[in-house]
N, C-alpha and C positions, 0 to 999 in steps of 0.2 A: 521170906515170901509166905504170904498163907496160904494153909493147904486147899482150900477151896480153890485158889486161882489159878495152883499148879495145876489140878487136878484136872482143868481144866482148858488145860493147853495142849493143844494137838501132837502128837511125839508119832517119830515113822513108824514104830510099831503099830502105835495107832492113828490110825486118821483124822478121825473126829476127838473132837476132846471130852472127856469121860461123863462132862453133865451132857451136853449133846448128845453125846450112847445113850445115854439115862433116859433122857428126855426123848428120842426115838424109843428104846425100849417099851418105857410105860405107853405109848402110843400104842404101841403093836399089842398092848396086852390085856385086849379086849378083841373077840371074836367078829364082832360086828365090822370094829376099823380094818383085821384082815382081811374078811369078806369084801370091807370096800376097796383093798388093796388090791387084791386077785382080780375084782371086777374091772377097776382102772387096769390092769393091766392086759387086761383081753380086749377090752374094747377102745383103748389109749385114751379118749377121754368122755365125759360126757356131764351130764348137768344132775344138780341133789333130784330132782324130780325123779330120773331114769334109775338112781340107786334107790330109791323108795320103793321102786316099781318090784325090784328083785330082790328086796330086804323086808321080814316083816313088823319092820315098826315107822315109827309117825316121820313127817318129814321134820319135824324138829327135832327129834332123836336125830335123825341120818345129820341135820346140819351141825349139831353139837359136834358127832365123829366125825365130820370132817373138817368144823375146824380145831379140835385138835390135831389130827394130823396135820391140818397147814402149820399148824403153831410148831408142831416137831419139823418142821421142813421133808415132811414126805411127801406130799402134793403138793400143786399150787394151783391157783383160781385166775381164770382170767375172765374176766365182766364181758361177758358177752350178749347184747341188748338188757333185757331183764332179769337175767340169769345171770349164773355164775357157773363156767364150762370147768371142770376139776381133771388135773391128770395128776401122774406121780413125776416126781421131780426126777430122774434118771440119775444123774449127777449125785444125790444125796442118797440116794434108794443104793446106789453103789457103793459110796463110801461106808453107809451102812453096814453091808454087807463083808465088806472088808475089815469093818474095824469089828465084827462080831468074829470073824476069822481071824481075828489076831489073838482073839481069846485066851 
């Protein structure tokens, strides 16, 4: 089996499988995507506009950070009229956390 595929298969120890970690990791390792992390999670959800408002850069900056994070499965978007309303994904924000506690 090659090691890339192991490597990325989920084991009890760890939850997620190790490109997954990775791939959350690098996510989180940028200032701006935590800020938008802590924001989603005080206010549960709300729309790129509202995190412009409390971040100071452009809204296509803020859109790029959050879709990386979509792309790591730490948020998700749900289309709401002309927008798109952002939370944190609970489910994967935990496993997260879990598999960095498995360390």
């Amino acid at each position: 089996m090659p090691a890339q595929t192991k490597a990325s298969t989920p084991s009890p120890e760890q939850p997620l499988g190790y490109d997954t970690l990775a791939q959350m990791s690098k996510a989180l390792g940028h200032p701006a995507r935590i800020r938008i992390i802590e924001h989603l999670r005080t206010v549960d959800r709300c729309i790129c506009g509202q995190i412009v408002n409390i971040l100071p850069l452009a809204q296509s900056t803020v859109s790029q950070h959050l879709k990386i994070l979509k792309q790591a499965r730490l948020i998700r978007g749900q289309i709401e009229g002309p927008a798109i309303c952002y939370c944190i994904d609970q489910d994967m924000l935990e496993k997260y956390k879990q598999a960095i506690a498995a360390l």
